[in-house]
C-alpha positions in Angstrom: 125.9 -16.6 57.9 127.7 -19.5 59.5 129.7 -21.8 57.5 127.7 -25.6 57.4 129.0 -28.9 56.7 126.9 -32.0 55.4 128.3 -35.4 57.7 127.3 -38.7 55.4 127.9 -41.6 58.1 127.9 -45.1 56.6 128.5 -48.4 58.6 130.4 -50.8 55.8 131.2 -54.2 57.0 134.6 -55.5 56.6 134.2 -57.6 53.7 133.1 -54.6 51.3 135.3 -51.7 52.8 137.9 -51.8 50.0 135.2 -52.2 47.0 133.1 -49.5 49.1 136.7 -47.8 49.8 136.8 -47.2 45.8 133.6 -46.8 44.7 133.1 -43.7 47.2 136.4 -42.1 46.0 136.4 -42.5 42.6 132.2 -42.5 41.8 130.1 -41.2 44.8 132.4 -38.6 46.4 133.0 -36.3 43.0 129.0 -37.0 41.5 127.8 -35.6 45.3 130.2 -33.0 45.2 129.2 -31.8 41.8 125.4 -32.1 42.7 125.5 -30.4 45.6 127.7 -27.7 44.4 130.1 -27.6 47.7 132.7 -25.8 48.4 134.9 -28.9 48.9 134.2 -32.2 50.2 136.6 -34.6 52.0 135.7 -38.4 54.0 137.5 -40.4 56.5 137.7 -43.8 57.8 137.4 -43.9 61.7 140.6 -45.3 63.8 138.4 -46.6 66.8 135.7 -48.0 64.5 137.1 -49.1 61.3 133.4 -49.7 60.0 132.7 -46.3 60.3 133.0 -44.2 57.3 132.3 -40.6 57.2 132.0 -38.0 54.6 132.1 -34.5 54.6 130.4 -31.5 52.3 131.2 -27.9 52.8 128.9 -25.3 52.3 128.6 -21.3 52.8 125.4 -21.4 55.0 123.3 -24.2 56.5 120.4 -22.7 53.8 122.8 -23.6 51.3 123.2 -27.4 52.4 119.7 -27.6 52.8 118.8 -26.5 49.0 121.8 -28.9 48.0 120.5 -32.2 49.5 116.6 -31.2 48.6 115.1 -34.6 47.8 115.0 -33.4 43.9 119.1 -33.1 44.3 119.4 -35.7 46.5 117.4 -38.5 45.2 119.4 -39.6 41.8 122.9 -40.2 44.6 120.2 -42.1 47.1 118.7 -44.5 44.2 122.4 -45.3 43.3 123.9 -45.7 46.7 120.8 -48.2 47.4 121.4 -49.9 43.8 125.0 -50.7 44.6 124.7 -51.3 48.4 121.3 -52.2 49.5 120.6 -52.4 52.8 124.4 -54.1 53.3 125.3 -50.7 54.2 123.2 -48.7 56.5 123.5 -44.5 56.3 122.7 -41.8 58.5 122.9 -37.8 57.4 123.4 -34.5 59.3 123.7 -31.0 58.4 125.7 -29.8 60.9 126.2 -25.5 61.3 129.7 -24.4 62.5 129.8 -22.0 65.5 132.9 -21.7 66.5 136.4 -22.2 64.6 139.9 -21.0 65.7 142.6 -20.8 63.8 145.8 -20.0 64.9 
């Protein structure tokens, strides 16, 4: 089965990035990655959009990332982000499967 990654896309205005900046790395990114038992996770901050925040899960299948963000694993890391950020920071999701990698 192909590898599949979970893309967590958040649109943080300027004024909260570094509080939103902290609270992803040192609350939000190890809970999810715990609860959705990924491989590894990882998130970047985007060079042409510097609202644009991105995370990323790793998983061994896309069935696999689909049982880890089923709304009884999912809904405890929603109900938080909502408590903390409200609608200040709006978030899209995507599992994504991988069908092609090269490595040389």
């Amino acid at each position: 089965m192909a590898k599949a990654l979970l893309a967590v896309r958040a649109e943080v205005p300027e004024a909260e990035r570094a509080r939103f900046d902290h609270w992803y790395e040192t609350d939000h990114l190890p809970w999810a990655l715990r609860a959705f038992e990924a491989r590894r996770a990882w998130r970047c901050w985007s060079r042409s959009d510097p609202a644009v925040h991105v995370a990323f899960y790793e998983f061994d299948s896309v069935e696999a990332a689909k049982t880890a963000t089923s709304a009884e694993t999912i809904k405890p890391l929603v109900a938080d982000f909502d408590r903390v950020w409200g609608d200040r920071v709006p978030r899209r999701r995507a599992i994504l499967e991988m069908v092609q990698e090269i490595v040389p």
